[in-house]
C-alpha positions in Angstrom: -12.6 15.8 15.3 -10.4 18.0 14.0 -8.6 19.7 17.1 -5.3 17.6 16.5 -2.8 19.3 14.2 -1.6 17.1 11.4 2.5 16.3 11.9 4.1 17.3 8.6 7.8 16.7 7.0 9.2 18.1 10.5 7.4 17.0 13.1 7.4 13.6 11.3 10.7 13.5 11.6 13.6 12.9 8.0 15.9 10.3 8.0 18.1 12.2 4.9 19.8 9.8 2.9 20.5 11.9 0.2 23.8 11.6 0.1 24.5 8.3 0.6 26.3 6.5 3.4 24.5 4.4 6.4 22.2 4.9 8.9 20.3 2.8 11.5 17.3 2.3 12.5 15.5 1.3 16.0 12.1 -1.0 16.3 11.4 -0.5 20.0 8.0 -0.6 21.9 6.7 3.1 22.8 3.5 4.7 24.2 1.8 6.9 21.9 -1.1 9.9 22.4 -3.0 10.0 19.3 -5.5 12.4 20.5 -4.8 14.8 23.4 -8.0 13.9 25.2 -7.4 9.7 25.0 -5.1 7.6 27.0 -2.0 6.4 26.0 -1.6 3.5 23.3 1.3 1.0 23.2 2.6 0.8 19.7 5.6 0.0 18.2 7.8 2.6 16.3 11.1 2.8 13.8 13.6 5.3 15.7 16.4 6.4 15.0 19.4 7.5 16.7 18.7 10.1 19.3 15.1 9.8 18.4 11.5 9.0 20.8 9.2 9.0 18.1 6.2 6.9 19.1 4.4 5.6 16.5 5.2 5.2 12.7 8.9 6.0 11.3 10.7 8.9 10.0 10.5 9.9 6.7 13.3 8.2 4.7 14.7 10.9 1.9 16.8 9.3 -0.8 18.2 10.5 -3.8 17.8 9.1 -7.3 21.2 6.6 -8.0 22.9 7.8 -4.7 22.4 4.5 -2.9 22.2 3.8 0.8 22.9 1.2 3.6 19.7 0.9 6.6 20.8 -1.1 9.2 17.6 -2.4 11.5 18.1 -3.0 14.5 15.2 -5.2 16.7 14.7 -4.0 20.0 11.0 -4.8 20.5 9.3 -6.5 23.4 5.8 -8.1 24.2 3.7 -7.0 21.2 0.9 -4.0 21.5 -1.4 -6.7 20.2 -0.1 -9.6 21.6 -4.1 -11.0 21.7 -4.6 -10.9 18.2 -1.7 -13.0 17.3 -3.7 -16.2 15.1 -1.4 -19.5 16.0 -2.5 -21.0 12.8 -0.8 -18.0 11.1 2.5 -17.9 12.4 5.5 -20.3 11.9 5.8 -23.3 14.4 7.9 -22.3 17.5 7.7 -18.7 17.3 6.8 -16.4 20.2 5.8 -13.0 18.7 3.9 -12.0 21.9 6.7 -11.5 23.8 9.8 -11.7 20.7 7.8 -10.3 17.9 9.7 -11.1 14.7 10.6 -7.9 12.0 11.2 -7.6 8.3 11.5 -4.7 6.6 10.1 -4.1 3.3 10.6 -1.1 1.0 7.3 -1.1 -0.6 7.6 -0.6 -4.4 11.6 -0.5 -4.6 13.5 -2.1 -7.4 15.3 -4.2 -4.3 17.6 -7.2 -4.4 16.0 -10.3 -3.2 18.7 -10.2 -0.3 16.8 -6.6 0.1 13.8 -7.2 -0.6 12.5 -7.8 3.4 10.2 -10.5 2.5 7.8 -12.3 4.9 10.6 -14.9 4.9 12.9 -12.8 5.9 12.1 -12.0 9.5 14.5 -11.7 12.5 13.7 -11.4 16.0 14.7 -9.3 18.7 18.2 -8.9 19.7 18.9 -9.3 15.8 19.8 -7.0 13.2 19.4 -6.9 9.3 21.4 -4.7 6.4 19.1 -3.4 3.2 21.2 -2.3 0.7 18.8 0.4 -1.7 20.2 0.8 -4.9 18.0 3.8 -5.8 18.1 2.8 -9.5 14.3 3.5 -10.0 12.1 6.3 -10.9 11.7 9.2 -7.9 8.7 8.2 -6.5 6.6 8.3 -3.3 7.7 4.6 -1.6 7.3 3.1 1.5 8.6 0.9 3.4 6.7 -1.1 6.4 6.6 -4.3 8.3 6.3 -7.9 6.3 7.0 -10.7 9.0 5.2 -13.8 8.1 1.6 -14.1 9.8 2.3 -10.8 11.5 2.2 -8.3 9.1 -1.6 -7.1 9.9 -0.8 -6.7 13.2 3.0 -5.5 13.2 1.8 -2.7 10.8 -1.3 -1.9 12.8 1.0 -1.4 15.9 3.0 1.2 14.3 6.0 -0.4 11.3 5.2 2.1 8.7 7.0 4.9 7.1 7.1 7.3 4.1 10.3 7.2 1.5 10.6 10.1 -1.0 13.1 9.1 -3.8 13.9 12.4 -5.5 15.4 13.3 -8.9 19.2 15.1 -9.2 18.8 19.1 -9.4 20.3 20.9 -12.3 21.7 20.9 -15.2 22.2 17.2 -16.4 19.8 16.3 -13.7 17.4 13.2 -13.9 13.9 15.1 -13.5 11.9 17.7 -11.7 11.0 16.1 -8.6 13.5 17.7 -7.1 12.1 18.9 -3.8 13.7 22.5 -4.0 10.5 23.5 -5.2 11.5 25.1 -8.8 8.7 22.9 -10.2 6.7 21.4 -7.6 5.6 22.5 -4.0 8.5 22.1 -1.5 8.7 21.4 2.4 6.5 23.1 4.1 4.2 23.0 1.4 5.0 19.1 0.6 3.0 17.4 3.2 3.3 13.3 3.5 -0.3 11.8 4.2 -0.1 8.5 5.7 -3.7 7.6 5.6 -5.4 4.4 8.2 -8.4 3.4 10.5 -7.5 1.9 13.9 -10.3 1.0 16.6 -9.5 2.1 20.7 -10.8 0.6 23.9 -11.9 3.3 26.7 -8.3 3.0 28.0 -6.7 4.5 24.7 -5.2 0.4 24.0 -5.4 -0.7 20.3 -8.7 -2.8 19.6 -8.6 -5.7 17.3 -12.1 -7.3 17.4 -12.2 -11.4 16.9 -13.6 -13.2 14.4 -17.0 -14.5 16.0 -18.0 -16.5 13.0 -14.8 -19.0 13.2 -13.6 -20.7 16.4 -9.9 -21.3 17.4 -8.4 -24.6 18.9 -8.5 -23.5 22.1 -12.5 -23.2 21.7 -12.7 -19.3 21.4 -13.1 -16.9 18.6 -10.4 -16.9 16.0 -8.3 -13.7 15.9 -8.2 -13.8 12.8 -11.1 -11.8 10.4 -11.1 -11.2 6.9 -10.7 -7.8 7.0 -10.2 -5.3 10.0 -12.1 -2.1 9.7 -11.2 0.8 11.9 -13.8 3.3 13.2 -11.3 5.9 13.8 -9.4 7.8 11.0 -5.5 8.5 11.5 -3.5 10.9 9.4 0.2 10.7 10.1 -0.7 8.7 13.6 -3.1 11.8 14.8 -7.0 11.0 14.6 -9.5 13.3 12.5 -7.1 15.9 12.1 -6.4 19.6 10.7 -3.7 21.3 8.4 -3.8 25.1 8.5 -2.7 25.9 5.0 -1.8 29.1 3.2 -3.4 30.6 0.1 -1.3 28.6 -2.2 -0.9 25.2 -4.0 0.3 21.8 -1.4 1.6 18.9 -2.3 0.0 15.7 -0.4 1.6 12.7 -0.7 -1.0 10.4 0.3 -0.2 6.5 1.4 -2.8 4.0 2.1 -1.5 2.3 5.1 -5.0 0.7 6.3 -5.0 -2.9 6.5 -8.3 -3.4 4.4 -10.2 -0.3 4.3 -10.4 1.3 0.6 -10.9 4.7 0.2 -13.1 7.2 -2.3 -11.6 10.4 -1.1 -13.3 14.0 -2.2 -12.6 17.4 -0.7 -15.4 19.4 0.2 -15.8 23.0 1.5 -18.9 23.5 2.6 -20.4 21.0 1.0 -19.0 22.0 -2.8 -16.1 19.7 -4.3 -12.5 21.1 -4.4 -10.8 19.9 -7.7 -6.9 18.9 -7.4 -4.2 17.2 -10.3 -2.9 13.9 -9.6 0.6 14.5 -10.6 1.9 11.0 -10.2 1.1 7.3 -8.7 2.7 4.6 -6.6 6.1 4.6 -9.4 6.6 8.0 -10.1 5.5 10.8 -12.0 2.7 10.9 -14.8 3.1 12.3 -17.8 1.0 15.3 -17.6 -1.4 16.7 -14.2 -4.3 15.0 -14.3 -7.7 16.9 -13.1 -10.0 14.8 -10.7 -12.5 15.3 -8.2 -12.4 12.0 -6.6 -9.6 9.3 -6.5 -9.6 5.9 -5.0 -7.2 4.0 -3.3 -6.9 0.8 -2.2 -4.6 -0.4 1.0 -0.6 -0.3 -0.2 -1.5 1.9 -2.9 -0.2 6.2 -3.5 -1.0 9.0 -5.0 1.0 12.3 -5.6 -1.6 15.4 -5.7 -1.7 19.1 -5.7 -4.5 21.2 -4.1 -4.5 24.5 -5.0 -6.4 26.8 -1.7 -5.1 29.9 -3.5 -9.0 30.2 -5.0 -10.6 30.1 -1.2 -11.1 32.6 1.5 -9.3 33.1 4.6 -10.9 30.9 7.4 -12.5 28.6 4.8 -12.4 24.7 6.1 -12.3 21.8 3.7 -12.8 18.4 4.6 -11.2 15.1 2.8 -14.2 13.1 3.1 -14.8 9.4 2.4 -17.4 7.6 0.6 -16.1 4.2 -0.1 -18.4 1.1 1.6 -16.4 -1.6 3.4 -15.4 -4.3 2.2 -15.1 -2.3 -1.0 -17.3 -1.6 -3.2 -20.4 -3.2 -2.6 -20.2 -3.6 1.2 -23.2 -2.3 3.1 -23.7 2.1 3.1 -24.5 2.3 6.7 -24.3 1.6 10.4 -27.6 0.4 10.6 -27.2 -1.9 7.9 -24.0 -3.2 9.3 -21.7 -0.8 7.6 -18.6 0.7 8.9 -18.1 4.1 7.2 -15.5 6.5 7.9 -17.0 9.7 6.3 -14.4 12.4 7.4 -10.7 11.8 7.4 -9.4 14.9 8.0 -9.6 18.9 7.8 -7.7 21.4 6.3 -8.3 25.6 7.6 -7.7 28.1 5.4 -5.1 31.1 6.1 -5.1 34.7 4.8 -1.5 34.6 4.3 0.0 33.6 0.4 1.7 30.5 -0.4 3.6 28.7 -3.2 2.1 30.1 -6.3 4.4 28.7 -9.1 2.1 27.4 -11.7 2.0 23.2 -12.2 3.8 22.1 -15.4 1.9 20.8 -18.1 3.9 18.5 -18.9 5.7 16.5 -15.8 8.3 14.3 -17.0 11.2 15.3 -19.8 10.6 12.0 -21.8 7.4 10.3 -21.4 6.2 7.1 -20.3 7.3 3.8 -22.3 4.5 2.8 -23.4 4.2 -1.1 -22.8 0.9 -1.9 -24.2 1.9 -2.5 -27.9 4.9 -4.5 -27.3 5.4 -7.8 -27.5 5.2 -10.2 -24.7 7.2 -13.2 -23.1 4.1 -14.8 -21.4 0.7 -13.7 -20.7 -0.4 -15.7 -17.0 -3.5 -16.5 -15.7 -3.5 -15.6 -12.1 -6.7 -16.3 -10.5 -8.1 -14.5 -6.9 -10.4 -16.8 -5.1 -11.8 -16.7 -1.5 -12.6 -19.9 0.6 -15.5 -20.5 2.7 -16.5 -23.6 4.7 -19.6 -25.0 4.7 -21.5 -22.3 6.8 -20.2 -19.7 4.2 -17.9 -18.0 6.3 -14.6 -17.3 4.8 -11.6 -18.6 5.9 -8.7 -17.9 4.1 -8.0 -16.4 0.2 -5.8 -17.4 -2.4 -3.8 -16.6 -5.5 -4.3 -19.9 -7.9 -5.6 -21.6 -5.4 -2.7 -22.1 -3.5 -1.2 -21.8 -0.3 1.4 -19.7 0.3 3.9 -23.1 1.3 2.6 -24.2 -2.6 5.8 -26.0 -4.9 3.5 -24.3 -7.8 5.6 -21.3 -8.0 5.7 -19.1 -11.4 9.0 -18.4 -12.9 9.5 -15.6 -15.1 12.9 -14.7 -17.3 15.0 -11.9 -16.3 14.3 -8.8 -18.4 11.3 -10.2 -20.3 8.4 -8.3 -20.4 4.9 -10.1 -19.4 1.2 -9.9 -19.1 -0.5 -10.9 -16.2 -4.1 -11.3 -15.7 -5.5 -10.6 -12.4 -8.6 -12.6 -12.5 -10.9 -12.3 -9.3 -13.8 -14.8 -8.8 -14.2 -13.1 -5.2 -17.2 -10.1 -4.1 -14.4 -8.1 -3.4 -11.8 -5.9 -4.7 -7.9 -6.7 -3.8 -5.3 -4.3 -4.6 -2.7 -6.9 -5.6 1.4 -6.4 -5.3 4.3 -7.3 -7.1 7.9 -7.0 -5.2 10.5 -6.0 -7.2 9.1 -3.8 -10.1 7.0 -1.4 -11.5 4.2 -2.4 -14.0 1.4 -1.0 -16.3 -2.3 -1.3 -16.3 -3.7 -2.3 -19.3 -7.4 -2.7 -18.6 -10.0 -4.5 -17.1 -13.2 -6.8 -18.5 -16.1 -8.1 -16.7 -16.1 -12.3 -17.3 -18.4 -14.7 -16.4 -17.4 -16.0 -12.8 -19.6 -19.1 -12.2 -18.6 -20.3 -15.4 -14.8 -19.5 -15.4 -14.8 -21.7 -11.9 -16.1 -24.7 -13.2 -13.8 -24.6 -15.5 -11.0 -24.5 -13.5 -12.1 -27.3 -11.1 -11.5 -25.3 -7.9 -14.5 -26.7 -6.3 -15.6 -30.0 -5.0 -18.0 -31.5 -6.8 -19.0 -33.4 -3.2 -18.9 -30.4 -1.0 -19.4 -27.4 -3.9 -16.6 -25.8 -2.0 -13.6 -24.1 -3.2 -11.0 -26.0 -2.0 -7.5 -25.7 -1.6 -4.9 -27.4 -4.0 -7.4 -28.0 -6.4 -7.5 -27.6 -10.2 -5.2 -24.5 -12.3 -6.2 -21.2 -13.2 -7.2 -20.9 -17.0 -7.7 -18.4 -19.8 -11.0 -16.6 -19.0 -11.1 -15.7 -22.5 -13.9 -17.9 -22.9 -15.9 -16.1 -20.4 -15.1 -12.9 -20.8 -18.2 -9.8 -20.9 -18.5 -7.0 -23.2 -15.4 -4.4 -24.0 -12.2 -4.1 -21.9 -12.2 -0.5 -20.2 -9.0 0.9 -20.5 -7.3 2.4 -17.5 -8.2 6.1 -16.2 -5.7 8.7 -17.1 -4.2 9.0 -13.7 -3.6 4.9 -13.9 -1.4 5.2 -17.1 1.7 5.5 -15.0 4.3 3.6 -13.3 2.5 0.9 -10.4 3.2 -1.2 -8.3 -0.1 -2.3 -6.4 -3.1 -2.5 -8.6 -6.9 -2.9 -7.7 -8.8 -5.6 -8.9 -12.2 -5.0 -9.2 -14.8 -8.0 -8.3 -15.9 -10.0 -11.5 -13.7 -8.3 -13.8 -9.9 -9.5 -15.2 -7.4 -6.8 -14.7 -4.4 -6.9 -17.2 -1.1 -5.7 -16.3 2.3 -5.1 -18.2 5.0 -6.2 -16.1 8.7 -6.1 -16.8 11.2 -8.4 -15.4 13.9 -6.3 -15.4 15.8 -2.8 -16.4 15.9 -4.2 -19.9 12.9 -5.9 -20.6 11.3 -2.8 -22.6 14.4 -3.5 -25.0 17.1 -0.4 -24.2 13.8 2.1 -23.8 13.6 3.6 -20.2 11.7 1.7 -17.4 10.9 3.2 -14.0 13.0 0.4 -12.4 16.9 0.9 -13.6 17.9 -2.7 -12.0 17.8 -6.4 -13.3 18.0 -8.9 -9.9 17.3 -12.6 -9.8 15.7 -15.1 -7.5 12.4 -15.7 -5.0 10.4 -12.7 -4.4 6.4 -12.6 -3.2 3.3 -11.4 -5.1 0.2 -11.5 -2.8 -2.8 -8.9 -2.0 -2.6 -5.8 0.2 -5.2 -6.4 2.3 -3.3 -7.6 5.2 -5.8 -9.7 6.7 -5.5 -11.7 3.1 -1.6 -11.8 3.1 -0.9 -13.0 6.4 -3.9 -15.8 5.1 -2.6 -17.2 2.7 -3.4 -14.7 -0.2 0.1 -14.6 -1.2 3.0 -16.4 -3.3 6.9 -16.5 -4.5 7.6 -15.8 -7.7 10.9 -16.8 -9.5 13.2 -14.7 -11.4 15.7 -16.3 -13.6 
């Protein structure tokens, strides 16, 4: 642990689309050392021109209203994980082993459909696709990565990921202070993307992707698909376990959760003592004000903006972002020997003598604050229920939104620039951080209900088998089952999101606008209205390529 330098802004490579125009990107196959002392892994990587990079993509720089053309180009051969490719997952007739389809989505962007890069959007190799970003949106922490249909675990495992740092206009007249020239906030080298997730290696340095041996495949072996995949190795900007010398000074980490399933309850720790930081914004931008933590949690798909301050600590001083979250989260079990799969230690950060940025962090982080949406009135409020599906041995084998597949005619249509409610209602044991394409919501708050009794009610499950099954019965108010108070959402969730966690047992209420105008002429962190099909589904991958996933239509 610990001996691999962590790539920042430079060595991870900018793709600077600041001032408009077009560029390309690569997908091409490449062999990737992620520790000097392992063999080499195949992976797949986004490159562009004149580029070798290995594993992950550059780190896409856009400016706030400038938009930008990215053409991506498919060059990608016989997948890195051509094994764990589930048949039952995958449209009929296609061959992803050896032509692995690619879509490209720019995760929390206020996209087009046509740009959206939905899972039905994919193109194979030998093809290319145009994404138009508009930029009209909040400058925010996004990223874009892989969403083929019934590839996406494994397509984003291999290596389609990559940061995207919207930034406001400098100056006078300009749009904000997330700026990047470091008047307000720490700049490059002391801006340090974080691109956070658990992969698993045979001896040979190959990618791992353990089979399901509770559910058996056609052909008579075990499925390659699992509800979850849990790494036991921790990556940080595709390096395992590694370390960040840092000066005496404040950092800026922008931290992505790109594990397929893993959650994370991240604390830094020197020598044993708790380092407080300030969350200075989420997945949609800035917050209104720093907000003082000494834990945070994040679950896959979701960011956080923070800022360490080493300044207080003494030359040659090591702290250690450390994990504490079970798996599946949060009541999975603590340890190995109970069948646990903890990842204690993600990374290091070494302590310099020499000073760094010192400017002090602005109280206040954003020049007109938040719109508020809880108090407003709403077009709808949804029911939108989370369920998992076993068979008759209890083994799951597939999870749902409503209870229905992702191929479902039972698609929601919302109105264009309407504002609605949407309650996340999860009957499962586990948490899902849930997505919406398109916008940028609010979280209102979330209630314990009464699960047992909020199924029957629904009539998701067979009275003959006492399985949930699929197709069956409507989601429905679970105000008759709710427990207790709502909890309103912490400080440092009372921003701008995109992917929300919804805790097990509990209804989590959202605010979500349809559009630029939907908070009636007051300011949104999306700037565009678009209509048409776009996907809502959980960010566990293992869940969204099966079948925890579905359109949504705007009108």
């Amino acid at each position: 642990m610990f001996t691999e330098q962590l790539p920042t802004l430079d060595e991870l490579g900018v793709l600077d689309m600041r001032a408009g125009g077009s560029k390309s990107l690569w997908v091409r196959n490449a062999r990737h050392r992620f520790q000097e002392h392992m063999g080499l892994t195949d992976t797949l990587a986004y490159q562009e021109a004149g580029s070798s990079r290995t594993y992950l993509g550059p780190v896409i720089i856009a400016r706030k209203g400038t938009p930008f053309e990215l053409t991506v180009h498919n060059r990608a051969g016989r997948h890195p994980l051509a094994f764990a490719i589930d048949p039952e997952l995958v449209p009929a007739g296609s061959n992803d082993a050896v032509r692995p389809r690619t879509s490209v989505h720019l995760h929390g962007g206020n996209t087009s459909v046509r740009s959206d890069g939905g899972p039905d959007q994919a193109f194979g190799p030998g093809a290319s696709y145009t994404y138009h970003y508009g930029n009209n949106q909040d400058a925010a922490g996004l990223w874009y990565h892989d969403h083929a249909l019934g590839m996406t675990r494994l397509n984003v495992y291999a290596g389609l990921a990559g940061g995207y740092l919207l930034r406001d206009t400098p100056g006078p007249g300009g749009t904000g202070i997330d700026t990047g020239d470091g008047t307000h906030l720490p700049p490059p080298p002391y801006e340090v993307p974080m691109i956070i997730q658990d992969r698993m290696f045979n001896p040979d340095g190959s990618f791992a992707y353990p089979p399901n041996p509770d559910l058996v495949a056609a052909d008579g072996k075990a499925r390659p698909w699992a509800p979850e995949f849990f790494g036991d190795v921790a990556t940080v900007n595709g390096k395992t376990w590694p370390n960040l010398d840092v000066a005496r000074g404040k950092y800026r980490f922008r931290m992505f959760n790109g594990s397929n399933a893993r959650f994370y309850d991240l604390r830094l720790l020197a020598g044993g003592t708790a380092v407080p930081f300030d969350q200075i914004g989420s997945d949609g931008g800035l917050l209104d004000a720093p907000v003082r933590l000494n834990r945070l949690v994040m679950g896959p798909g979701e960011r956080a903006d923070i800022v360490v301050d080493f300044a207080g600590l003494k030359a040659g001083s090591r702290v250690v972002l450390a994990n504490s979250a079970r798996v599946p989260y949060p009541d999975g079990p603590e340890s190995v020997r109970q069948g646990g799969l903890p990842l204690p230690q993600i990374m290091q950060f070494t302590v310099l003598s020499e000073p760094g940025y010192t400017v002090p962090l602005p109280a206040q982080l954003r020049s007109q604050a938040v719109t508020r949406l809880g108090e407003r009135p709403v077009k709808a409020t949804r029911s939108m229920a989370l369920v998992e599906v076993a068979n008759a041995d209890d083994v799951p084998v597939m999870a749902l939104l409503n209870n229905r597949m992702f191929d479902s005619p039972d698609i929601t249509v919302v109105k264009s620039d309407t504002l609605e409610q949407w309650e996340l209602i999860n009957t499962t044991v586990d948490a899902h951080p849930i997505h919406l394409h398109f916008t940028q919501f609010q979280v209102l708050n979330r209630q314990k209900f009464d699960v047992d009794a909020y199924l029957e009610e629904t009539d998701f499950i067979d009275p003959a088998t006492g399985l949930v099954t699929p197709g069956r019965g409507k989601a429905v108010d679970v105000g008759p089952h709710l427990i207790g108070r709502p909890k309103a959402a912490p400080a440092n969730e009372q921003g701008w999101k995109d992917t929300v966690v919804a805790m097990p047992g509990e209804v989590t209420r959202i605010r979500v606008p349809f559009g630029a105008a939907a908070a009636g002429g007051d300011p949104l962190a999306i700037g565009s209205s678009f209509k048409g099909e776009y996907v809502w589904h959980c960010h566990i991958l293992e869940h969204e390529d099966n079948d925890m996933m579905q359109h949504y239509v705007i009108e």
